[in-house]
MMTF fields as JSON, N, C-alpha, C and O atoms, coordinates in Angstrom:
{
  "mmtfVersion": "1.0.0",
  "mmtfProducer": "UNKNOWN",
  "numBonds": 395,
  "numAtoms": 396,
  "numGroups": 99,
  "numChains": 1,
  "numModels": 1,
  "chainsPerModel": [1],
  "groupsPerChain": [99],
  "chainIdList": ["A"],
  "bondAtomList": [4, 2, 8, 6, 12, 10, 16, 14, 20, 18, 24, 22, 28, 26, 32, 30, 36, 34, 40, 38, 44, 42, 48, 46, 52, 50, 56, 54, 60, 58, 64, 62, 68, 66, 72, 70, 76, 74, 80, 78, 84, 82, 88, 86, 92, 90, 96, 94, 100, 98, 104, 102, 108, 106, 112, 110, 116, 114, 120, 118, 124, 122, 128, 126, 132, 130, 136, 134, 140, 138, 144, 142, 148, 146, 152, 150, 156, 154, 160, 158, 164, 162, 168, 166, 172, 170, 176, 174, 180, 178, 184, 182, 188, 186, 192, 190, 196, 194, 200, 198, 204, 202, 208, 206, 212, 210, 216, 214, 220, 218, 224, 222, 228, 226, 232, 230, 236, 234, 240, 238, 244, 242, 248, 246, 252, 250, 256, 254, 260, 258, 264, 262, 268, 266, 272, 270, 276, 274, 280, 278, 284, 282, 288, 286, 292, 290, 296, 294, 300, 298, 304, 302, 308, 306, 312, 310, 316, 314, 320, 318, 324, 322, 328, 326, 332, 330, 336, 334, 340, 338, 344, 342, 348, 346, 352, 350, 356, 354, 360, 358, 364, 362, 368, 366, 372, 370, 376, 374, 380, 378, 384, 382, 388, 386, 392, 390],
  "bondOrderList": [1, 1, 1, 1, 1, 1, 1, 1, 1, 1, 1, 1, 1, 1, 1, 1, 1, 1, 1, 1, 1, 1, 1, 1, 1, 1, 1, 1, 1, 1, 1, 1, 1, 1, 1, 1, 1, 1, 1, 1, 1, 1, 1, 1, 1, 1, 1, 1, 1, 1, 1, 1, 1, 1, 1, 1, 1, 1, 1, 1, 1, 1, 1, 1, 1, 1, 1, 1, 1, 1, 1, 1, 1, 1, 1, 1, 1, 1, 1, 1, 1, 1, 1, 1, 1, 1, 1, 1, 1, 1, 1, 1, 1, 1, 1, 1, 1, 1],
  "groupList": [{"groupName": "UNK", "atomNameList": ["N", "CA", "C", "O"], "elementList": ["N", "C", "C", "O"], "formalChargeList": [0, 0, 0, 0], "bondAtomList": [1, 0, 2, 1, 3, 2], "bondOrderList": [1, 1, 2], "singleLetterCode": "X", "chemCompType": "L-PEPTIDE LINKING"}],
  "groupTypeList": [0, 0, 0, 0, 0, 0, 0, 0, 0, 0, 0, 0, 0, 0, 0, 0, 0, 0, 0, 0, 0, 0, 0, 0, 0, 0, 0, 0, 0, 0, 0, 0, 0, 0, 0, 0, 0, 0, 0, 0, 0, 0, 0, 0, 0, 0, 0, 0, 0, 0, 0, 0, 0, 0, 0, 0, 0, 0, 0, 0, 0, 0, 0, 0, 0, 0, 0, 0, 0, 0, 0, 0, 0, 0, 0, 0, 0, 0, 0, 0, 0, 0, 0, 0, 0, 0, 0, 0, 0, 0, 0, 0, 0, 0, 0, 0, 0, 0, 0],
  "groupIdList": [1, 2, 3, 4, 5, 6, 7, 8, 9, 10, 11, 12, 13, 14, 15, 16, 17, 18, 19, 20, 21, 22, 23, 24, 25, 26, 27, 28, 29, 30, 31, 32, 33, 34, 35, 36, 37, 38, 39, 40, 41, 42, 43, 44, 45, 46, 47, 48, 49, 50, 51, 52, 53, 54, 55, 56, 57, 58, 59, 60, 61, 62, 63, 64, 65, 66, 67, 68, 69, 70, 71, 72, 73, 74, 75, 76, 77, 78, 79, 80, 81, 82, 83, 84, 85, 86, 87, 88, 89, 90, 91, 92, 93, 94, 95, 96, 97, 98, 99],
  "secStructList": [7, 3, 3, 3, 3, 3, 3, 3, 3, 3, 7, 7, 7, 7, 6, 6, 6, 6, 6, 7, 7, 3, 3, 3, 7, 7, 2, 2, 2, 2, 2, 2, 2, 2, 2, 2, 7, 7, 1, 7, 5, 4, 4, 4, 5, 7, 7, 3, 3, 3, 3, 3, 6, 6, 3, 3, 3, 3, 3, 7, 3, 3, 7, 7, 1, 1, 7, 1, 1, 7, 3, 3, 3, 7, 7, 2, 2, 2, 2, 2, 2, 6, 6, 7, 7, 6, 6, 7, 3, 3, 3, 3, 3, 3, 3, 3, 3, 7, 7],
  "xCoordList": [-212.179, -211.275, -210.047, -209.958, -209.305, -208.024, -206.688, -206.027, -206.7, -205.516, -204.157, -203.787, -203.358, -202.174, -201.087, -201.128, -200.18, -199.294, -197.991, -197.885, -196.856, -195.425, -194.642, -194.57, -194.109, -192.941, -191.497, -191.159, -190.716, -190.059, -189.226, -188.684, -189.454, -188.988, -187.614, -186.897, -187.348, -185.882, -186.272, -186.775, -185.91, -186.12, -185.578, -184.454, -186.285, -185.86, -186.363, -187.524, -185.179, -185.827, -186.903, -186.76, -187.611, -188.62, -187.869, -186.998, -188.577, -188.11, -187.987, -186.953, -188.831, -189.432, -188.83, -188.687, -188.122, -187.993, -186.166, -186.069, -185.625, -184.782, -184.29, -183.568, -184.846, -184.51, -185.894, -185.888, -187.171, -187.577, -187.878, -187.925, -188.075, -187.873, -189.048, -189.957, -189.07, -190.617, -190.019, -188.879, -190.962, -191.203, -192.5, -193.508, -192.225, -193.787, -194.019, -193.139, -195.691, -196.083, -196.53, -197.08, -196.147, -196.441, -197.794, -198.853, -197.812, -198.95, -199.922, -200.61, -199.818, -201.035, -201.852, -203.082, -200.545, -201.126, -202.076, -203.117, -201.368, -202.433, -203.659, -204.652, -203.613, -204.886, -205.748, -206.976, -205.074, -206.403, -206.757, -207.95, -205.916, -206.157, -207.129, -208.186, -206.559, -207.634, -209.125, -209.643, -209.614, -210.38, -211.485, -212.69, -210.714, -211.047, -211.223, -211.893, -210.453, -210.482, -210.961, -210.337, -212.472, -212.72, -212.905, -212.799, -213.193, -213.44, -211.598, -211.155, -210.988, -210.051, -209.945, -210.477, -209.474, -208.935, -208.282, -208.28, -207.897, -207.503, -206.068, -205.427, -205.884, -204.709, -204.496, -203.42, -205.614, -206.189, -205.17, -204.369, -205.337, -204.382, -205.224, -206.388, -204.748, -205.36, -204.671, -203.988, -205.083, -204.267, -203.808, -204.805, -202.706, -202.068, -201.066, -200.292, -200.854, -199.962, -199.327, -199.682, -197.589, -196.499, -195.34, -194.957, -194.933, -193.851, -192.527, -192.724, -191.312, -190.11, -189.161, -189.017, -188.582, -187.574, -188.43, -189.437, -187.825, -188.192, -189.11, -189.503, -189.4, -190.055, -191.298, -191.316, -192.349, -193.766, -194.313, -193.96, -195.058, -195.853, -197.19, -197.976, -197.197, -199.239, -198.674, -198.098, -198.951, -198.637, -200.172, -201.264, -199.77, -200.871, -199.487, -198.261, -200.669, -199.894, -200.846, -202.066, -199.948, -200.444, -200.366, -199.427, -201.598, -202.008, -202.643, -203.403, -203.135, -203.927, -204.917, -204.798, -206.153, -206.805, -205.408, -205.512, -205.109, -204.119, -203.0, -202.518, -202.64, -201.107, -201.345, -202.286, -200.199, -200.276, -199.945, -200.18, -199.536, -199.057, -198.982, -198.54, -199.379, -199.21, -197.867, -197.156, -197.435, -195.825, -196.573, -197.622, -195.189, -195.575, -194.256, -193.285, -194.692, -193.374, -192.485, -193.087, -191.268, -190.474, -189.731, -188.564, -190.167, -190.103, -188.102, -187.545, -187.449, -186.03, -185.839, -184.852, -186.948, -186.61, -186.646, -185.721, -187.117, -187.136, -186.061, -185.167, -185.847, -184.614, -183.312, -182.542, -183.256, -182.248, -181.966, -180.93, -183.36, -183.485, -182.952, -182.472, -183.252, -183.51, -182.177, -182.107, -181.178, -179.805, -180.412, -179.908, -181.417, -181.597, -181.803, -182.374, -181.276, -181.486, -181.672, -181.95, -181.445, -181.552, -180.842, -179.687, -181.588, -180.918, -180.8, -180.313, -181.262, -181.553, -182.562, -183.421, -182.815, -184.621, -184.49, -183.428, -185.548, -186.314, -187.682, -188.421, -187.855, -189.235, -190.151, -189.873, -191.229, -192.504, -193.534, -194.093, -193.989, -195.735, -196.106, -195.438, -197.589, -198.298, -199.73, -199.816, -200.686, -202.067, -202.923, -202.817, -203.94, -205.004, -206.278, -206.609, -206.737, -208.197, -209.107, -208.572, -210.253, -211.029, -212.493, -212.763, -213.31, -214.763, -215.571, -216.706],
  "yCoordList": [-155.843, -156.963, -156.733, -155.897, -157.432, -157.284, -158.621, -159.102, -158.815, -159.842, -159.334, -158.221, -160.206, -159.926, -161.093, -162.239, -160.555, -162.032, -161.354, -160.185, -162.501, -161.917, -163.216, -164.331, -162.772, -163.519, -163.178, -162.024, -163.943, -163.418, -163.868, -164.899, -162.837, -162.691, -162.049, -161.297, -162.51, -161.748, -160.865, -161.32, -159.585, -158.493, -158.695, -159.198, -158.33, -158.322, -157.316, -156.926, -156.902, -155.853, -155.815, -156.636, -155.215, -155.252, -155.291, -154.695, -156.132, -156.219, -155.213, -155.104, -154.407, -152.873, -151.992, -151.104, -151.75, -150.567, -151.087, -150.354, -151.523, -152.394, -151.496, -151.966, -150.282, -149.557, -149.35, -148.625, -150.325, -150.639, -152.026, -152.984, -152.398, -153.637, -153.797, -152.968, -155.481, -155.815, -157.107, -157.504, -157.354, -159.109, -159.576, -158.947, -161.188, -161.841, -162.051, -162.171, -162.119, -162.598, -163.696, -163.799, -164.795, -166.006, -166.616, -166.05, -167.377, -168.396, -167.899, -166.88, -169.317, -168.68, -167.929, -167.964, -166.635, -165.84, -165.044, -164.57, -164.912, -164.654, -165.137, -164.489, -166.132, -166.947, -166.471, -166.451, -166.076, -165.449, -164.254, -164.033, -163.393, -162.204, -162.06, -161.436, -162.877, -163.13, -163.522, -162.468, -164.396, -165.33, -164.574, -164.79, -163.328, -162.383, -160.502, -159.529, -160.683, -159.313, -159.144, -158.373, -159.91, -159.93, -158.78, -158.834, -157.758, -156.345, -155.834, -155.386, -155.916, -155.332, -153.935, -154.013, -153.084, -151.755, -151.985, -153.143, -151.3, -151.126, -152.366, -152.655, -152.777, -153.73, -154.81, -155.35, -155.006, -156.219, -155.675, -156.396, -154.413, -154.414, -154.222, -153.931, -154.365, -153.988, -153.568, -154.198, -152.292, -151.366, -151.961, -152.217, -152.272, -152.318, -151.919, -151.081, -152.187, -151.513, -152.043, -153.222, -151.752, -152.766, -152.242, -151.073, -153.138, -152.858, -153.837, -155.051, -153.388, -153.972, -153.015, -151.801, -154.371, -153.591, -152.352, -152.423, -151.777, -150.463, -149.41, -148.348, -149.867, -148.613, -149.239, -150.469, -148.599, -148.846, -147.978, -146.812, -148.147, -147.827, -148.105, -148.75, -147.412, -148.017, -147.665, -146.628, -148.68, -149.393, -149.967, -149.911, -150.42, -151.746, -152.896, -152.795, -154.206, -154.99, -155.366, -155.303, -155.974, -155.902, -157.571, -158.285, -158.059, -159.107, -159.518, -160.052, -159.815, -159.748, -161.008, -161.471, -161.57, -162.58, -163.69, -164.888, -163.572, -164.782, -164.861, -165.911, -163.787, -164.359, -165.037, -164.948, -165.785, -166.907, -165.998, -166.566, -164.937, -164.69, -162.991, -162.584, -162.113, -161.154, -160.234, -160.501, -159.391, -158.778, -157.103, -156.468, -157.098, -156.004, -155.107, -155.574, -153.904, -153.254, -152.779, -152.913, -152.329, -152.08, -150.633, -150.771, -149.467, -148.05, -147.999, -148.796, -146.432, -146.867, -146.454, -146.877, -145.465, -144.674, -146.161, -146.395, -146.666, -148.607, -149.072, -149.549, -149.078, -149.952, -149.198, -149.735, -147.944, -147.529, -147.151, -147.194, -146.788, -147.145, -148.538, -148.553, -149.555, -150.795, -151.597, -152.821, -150.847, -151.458, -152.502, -153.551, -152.784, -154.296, -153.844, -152.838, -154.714, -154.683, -155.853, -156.777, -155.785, -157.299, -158.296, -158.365, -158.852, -160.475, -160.663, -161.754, -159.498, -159.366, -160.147, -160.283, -160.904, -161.414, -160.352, -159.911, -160.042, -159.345, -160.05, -160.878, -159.673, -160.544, -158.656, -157.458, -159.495, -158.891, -158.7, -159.734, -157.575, -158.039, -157.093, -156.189, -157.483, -156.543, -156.767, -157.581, -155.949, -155.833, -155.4, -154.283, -156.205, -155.946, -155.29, -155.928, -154.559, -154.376, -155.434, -156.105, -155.67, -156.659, -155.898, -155.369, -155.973, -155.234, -156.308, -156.046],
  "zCoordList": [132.12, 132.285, 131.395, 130.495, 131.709, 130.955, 130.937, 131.857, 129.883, 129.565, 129.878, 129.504, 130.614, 130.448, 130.196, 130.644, 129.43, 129.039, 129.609, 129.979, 129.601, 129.775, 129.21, 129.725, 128.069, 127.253, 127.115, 127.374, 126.782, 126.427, 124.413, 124.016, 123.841, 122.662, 122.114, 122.775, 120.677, 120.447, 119.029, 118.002, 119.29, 118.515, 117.24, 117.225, 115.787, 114.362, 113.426, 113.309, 112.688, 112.158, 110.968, 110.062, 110.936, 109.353, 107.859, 107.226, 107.763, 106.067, 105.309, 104.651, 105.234, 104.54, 104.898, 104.058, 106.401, 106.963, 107.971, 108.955, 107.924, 108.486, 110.044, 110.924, 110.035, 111.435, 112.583, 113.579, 112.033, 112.389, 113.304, 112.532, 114.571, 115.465, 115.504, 115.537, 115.498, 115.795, 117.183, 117.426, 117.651, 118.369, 118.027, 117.705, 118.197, 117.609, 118.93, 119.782, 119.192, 120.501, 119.882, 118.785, 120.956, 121.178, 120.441, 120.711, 119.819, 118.96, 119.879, 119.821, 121.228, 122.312, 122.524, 122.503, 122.914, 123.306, 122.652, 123.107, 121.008, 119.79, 119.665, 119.335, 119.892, 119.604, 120.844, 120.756, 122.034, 123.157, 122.719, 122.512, 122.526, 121.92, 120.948, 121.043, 119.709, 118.601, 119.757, 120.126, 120.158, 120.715, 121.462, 121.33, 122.552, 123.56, 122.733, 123.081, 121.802, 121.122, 120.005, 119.275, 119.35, 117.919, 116.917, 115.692, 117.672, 116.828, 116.85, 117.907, 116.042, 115.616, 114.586, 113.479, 114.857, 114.267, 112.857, 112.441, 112.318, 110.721, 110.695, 111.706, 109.712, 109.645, 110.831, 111.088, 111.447, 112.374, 113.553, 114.147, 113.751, 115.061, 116.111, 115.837, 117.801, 118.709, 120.024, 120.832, 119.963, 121.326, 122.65, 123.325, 123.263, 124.141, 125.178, 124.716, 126.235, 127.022, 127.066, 127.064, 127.16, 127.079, 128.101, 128.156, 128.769, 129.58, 129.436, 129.49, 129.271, 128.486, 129.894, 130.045, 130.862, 131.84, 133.175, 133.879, 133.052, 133.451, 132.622, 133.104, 131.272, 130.357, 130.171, 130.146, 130.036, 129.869, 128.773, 128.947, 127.698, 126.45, 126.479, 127.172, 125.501, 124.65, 123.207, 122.878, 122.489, 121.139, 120.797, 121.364, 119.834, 119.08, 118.821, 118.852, 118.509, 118.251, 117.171, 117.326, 115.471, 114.317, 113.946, 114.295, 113.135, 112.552, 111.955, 112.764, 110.696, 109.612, 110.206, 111.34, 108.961, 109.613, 108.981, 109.241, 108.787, 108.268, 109.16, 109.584, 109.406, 110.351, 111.627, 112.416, 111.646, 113.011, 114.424, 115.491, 114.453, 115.598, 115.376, 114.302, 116.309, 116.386, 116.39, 117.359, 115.691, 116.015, 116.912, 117.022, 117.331, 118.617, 117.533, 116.937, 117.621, 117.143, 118.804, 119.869, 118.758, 119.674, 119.287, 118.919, 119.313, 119.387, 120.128, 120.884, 119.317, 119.242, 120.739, 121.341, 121.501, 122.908, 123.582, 124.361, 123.479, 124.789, 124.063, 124.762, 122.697, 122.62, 123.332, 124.127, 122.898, 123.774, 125.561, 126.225, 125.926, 127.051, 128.068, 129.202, 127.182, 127.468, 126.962, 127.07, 126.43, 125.878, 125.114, 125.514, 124.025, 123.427, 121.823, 121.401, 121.213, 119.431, 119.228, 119.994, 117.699, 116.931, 117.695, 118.114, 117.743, 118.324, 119.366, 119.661, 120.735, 121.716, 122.09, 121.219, 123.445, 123.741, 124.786, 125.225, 125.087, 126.115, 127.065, 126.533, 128.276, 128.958, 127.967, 128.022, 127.227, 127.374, 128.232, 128.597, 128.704, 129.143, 128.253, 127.752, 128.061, 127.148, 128.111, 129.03, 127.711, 128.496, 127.736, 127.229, 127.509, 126.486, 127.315, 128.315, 127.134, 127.555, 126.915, 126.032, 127.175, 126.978, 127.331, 128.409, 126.228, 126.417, 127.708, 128.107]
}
């Protein structure tokens, strides 16, 4: 089975790394994820497929037990592909597998 969401978010860069882009996925959708995906990988992340426009990936999307909402990072080949930076929104889908 498999989850799929489609949002749309506006890209920001990391605090730490500022040429790095992230988007948050949606409260919600976190909370299904969290809800549907309880075994999480190192730094509470969990592997996904993501499609932004025309370009399609496999990423993780990262979240501790504490954070409210998952951030998706956004890789620079889709940003430039995809003409979008900071302050850009974009429609997300992402696709979770589900055991």
């Amino acid at each position: 089975m498999e989850l799929v969401f489609t949002f749309t978010a506006r890209l920001y860069p990391w605090e730490s790394n500022p040429s790095i882009r992230f988007v948050d996925v949606p409260i919600d959708e976190s909370e299904d994820i969290r809800e549907f995906v309880p075994s999480r990988r190192s730094a509470g992340s969990v592997p996904v497929k993501v499609r932004i426009g025309e370009t399609q990936w496999k990423t993780s999307v990262f979240g501790g037990k504490n954070a409210e909402s998952f951030v998706l990072p956004i890789k620079k080949a889709v940003r430039v592909a995809e003409n979008i930076d900071i302050g850009d929104s974009a429609e997300v889908t992402i696709t979770v597998a589900v055991d």
